[in-house]
N, CA, C and O of each residue as an XYZ file, in Angstrom:
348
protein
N      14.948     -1.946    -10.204
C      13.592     -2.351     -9.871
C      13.117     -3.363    -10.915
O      13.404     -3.131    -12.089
N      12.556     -4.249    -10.668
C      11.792     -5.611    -11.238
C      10.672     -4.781    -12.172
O      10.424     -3.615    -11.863
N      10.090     -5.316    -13.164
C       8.682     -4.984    -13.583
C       7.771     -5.080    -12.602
O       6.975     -4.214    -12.238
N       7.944     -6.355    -12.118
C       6.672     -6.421    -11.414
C       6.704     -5.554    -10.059
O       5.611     -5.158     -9.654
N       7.702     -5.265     -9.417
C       7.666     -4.059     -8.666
C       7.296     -2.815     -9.142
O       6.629     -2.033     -8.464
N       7.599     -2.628    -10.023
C       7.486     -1.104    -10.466
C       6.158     -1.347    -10.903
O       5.665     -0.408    -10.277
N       4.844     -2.041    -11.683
C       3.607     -2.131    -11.495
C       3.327     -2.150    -10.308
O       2.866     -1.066     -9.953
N       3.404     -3.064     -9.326
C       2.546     -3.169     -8.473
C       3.095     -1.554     -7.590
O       2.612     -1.723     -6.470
N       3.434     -0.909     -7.578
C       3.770      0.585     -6.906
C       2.935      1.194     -7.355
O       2.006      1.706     -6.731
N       3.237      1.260     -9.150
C       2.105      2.230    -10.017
C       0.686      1.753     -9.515
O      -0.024      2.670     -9.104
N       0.104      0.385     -9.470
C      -1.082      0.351     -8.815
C      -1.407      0.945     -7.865
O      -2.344      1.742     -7.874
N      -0.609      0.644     -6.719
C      -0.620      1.374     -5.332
C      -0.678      3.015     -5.254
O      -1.354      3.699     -4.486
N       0.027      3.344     -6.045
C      -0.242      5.079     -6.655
C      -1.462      5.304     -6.830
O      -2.012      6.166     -6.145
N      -2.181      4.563     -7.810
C      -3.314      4.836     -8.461
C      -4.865      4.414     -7.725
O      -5.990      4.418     -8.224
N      -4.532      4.155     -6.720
C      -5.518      3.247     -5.344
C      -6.877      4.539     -5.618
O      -6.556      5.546     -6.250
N      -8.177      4.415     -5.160
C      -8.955      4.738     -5.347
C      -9.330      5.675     -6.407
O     -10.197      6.537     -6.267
N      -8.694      5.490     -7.402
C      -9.039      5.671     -8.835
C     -10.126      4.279     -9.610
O      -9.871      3.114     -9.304
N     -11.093      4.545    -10.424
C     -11.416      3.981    -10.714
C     -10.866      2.713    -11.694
O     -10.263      2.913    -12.748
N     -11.294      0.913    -10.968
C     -10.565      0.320    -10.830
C     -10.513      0.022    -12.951
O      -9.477     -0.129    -13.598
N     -12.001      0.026    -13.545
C     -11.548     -0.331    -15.039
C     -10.258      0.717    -15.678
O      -9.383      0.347    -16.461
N     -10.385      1.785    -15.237
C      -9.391      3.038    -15.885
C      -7.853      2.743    -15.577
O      -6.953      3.159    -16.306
N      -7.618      1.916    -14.319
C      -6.402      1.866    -13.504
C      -6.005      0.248    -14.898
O      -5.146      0.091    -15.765
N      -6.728     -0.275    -14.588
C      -6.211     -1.729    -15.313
C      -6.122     -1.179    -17.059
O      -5.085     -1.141    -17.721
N      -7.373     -0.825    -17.490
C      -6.843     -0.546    -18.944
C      -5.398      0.040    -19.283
O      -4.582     -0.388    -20.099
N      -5.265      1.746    -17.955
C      -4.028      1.826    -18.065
C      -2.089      1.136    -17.866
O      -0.934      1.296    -18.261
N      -2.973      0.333    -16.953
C      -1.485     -0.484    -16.431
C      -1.126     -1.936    -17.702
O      -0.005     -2.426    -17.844
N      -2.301     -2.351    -18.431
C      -2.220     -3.028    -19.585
C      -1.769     -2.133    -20.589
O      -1.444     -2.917    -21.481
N      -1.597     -1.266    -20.909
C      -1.396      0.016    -22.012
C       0.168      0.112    -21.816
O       1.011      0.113    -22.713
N       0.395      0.200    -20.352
C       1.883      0.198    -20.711
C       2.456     -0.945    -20.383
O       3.683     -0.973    -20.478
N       1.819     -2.055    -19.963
C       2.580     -3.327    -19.635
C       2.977     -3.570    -21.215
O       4.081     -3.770    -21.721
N       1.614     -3.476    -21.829
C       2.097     -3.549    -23.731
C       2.926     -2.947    -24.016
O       3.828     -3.643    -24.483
N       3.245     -1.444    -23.978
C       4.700     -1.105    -24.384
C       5.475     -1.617    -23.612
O       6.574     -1.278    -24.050
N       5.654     -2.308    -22.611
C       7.232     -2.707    -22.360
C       7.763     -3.978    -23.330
O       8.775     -4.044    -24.028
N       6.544     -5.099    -23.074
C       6.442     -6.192    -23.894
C       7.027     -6.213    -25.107
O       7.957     -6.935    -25.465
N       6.336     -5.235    -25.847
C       6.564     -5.214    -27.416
C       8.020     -4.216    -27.027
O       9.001     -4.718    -27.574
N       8.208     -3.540    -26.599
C      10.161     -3.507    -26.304
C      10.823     -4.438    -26.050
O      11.946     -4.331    -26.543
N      10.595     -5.747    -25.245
C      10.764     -6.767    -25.585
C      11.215     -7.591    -26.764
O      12.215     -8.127    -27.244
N       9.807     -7.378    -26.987
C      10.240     -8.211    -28.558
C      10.730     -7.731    -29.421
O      10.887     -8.365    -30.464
N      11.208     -6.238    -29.267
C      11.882     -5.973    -30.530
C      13.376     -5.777    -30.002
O      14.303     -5.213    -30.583
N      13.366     -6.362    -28.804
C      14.965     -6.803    -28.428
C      15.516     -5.601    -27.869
O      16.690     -5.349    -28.139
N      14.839     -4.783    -27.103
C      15.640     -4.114    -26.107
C      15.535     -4.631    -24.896
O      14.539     -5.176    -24.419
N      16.894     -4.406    -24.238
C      17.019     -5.223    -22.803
C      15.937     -4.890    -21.805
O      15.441     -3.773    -21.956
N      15.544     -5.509    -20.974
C      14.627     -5.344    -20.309
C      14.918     -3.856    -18.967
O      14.117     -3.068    -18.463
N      15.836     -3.964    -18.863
C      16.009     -2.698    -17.807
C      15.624     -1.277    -18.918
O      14.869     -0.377    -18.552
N      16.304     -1.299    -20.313
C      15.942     -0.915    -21.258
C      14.751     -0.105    -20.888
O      14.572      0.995    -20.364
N      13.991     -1.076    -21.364
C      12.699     -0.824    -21.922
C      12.058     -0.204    -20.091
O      11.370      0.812    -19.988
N      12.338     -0.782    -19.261
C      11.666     -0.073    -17.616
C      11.875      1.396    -17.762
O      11.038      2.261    -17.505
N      13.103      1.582    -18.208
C      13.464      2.966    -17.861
C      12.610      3.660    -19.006
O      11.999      4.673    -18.667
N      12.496      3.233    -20.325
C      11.717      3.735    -21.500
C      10.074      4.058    -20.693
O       9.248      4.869    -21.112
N       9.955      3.377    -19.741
C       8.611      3.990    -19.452
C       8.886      5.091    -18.500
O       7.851      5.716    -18.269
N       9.697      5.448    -18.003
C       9.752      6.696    -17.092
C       9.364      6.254    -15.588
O       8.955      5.098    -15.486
N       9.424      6.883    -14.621
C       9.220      6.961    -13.348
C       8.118      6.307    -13.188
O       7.391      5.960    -14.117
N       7.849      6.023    -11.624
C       6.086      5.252    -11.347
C       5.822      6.696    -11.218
O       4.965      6.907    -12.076
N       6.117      7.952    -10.542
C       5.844      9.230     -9.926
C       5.407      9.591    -11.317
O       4.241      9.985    -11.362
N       6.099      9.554    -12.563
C       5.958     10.447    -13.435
C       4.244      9.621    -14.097
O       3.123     10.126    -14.057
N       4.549      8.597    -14.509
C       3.801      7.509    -14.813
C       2.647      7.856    -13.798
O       1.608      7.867    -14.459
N       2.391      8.129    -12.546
C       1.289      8.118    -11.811
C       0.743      9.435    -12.294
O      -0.439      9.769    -12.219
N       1.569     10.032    -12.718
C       0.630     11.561    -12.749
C       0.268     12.081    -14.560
O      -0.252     13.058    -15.101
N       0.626     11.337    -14.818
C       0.668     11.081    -16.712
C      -1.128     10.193    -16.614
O      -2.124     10.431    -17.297
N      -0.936      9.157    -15.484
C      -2.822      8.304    -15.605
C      -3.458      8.959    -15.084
O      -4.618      9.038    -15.488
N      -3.041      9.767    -13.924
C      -4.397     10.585    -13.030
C      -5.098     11.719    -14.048
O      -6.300     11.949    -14.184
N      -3.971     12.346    -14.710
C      -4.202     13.209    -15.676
C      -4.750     12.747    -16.756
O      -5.371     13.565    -17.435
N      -4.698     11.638    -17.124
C      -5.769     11.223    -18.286
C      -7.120     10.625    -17.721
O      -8.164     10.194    -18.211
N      -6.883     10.707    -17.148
C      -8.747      9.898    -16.137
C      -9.177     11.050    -16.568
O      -8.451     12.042    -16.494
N     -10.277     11.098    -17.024
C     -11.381     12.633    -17.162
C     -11.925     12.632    -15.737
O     -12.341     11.566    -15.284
N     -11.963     13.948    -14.852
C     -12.341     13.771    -13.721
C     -13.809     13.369    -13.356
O     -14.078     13.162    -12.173
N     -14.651     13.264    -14.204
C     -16.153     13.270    -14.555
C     -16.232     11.660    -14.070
O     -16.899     11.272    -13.111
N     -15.518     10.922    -14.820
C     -14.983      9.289    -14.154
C     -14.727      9.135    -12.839
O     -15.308      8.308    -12.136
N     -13.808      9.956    -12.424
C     -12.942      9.502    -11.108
C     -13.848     10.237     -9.703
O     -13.826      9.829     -8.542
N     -14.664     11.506    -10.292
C     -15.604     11.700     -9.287
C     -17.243     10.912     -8.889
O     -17.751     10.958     -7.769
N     -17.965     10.101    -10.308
C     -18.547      9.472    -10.510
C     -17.972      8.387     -9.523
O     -18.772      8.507     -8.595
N     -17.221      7.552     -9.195
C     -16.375      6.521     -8.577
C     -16.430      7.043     -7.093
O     -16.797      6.341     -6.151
N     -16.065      8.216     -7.000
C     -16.208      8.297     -5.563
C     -17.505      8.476     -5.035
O     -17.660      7.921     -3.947
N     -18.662      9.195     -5.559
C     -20.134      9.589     -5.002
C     -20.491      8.086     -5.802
O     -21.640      8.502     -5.952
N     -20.523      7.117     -6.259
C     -21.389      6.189     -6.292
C     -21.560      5.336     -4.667
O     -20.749      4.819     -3.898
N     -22.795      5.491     -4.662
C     -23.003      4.747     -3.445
C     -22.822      3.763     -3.094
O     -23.643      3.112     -3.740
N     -22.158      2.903     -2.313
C     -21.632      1.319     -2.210
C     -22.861      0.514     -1.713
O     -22.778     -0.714     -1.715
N     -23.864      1.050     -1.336
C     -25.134      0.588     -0.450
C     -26.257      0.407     -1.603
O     -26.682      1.561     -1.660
N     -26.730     -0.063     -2.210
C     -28.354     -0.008     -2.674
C     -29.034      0.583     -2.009
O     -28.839      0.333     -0.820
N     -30.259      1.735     -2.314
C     -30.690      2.305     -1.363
C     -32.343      1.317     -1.441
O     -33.116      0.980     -2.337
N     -32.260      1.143      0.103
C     -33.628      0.223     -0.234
C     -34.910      1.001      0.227
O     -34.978      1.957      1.000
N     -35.398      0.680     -0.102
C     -36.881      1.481      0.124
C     -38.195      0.697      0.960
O     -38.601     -0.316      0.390
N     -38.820      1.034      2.121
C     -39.596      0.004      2.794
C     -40.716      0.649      2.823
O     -40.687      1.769      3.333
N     -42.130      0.081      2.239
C     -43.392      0.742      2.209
C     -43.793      0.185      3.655
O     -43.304     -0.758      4.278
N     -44.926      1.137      4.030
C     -45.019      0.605      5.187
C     -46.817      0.299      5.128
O     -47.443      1.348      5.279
N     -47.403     -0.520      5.001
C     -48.577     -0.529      5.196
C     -49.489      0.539      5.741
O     -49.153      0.922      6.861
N     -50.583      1.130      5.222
C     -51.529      2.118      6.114
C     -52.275      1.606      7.473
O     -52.980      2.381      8.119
């Protein structure tokens, strides 16, 4: 599997999770692969050093505090508008 396959899956895993929590995390480990990189391990290397997308998906859901990820779902997508009505 490519990097960029194996992110874009882990995204797809992580789909209606809240979207800042999903990116901080997928930058968190895009950085560890990188810096495996640069310290010269082969790149398949370093994919497998991050473990599974399965394992990897349930390693971020589990760090989301659920207080976040339920906040995300009950926020309302609508503004609630309010119409006075003349007496």
């Amino acid at each position: 599997m490519e990097i960029n396959d194996f992110f874009d899956e882990l995204r797809k895993n992580l789909k209606g999770l809240p979207e800042n929590e999903v990116e901080e995390r997928l930058a968190f480990y895009k950085e560890i692969y990188f810096d495996e990189l640069e310290d010269g391990i082969p790149e398949e290397t370093a994919l497998k050093n991050l473990g599974s997308v399965k394992k990897l998906t349930e390693q971020i859901i589990t760090d989301i505090p659920l207080s976040k990820i339920l906040k995300e779902k009950i926020r309302p997508k609508n503004k609630l508008r309010i119409c006075i009505l003349p007496k």
